[in-house]
N, C-alpha and C positions, 0 to 999 in steps of 0.2 A: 828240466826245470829252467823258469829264464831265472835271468840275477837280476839285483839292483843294487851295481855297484857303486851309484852316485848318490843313491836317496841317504836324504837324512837320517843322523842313525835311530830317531825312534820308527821312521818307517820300514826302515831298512830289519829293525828285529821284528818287526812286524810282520813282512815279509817271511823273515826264517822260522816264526812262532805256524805263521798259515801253512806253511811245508815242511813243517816238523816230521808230521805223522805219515805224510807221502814219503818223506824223506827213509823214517823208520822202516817202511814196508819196502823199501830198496834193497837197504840194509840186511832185514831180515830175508828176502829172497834173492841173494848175492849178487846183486847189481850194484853195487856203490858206482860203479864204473860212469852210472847213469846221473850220478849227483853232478851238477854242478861244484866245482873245486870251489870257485869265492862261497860259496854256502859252508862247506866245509870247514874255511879256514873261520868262517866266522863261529858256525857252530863250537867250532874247537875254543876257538877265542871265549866264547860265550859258557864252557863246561858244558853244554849240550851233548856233545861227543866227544871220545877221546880217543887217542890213535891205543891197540895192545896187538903189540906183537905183528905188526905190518898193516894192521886190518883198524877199521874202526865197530868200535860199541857205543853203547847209549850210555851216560853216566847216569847217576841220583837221580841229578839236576836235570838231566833231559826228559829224565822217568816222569818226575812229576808234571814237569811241563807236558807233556802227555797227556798224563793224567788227568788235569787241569783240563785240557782241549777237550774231552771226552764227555766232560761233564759241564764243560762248561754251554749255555743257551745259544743258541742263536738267533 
């Protein structure tokens, strides 16, 4: 994934909102490795994701946001 670690920050969540769900599917097929780390920290920042036990999950908050992505129009 590229970053944008200069963009403003409504772009910038913007950014991490669009690669949420690619993000997720890292995640769930054991690749974090693959995540870009400033997404991470931002996620983390954001309650998107939380570090348990070395590893990261999806919080509430990410859930929905998710969620949200899924149904939301294009």
């Amino acid at each position: 994934m590229s970053s944008f670690p200069d963009a403003p920050p409504v772009l910038r969540r913007e950014a991490l909102r669009d690669a949420l769900l690619a993000t997720v599917s890292l995640l769930k097929n054991h690749r974090a490795a693959e995540i870009d780390a400033s997404f991470i920290e931002d996620y983390v920042a954001l309650n998107w994701l939380e570090w348990n036990g070395g590893g990261l999950r999806l919080t509430i908050t990410g859930s929905n946001v998710c969620k949200q992505l899924t149904v939301r129009p294009v």
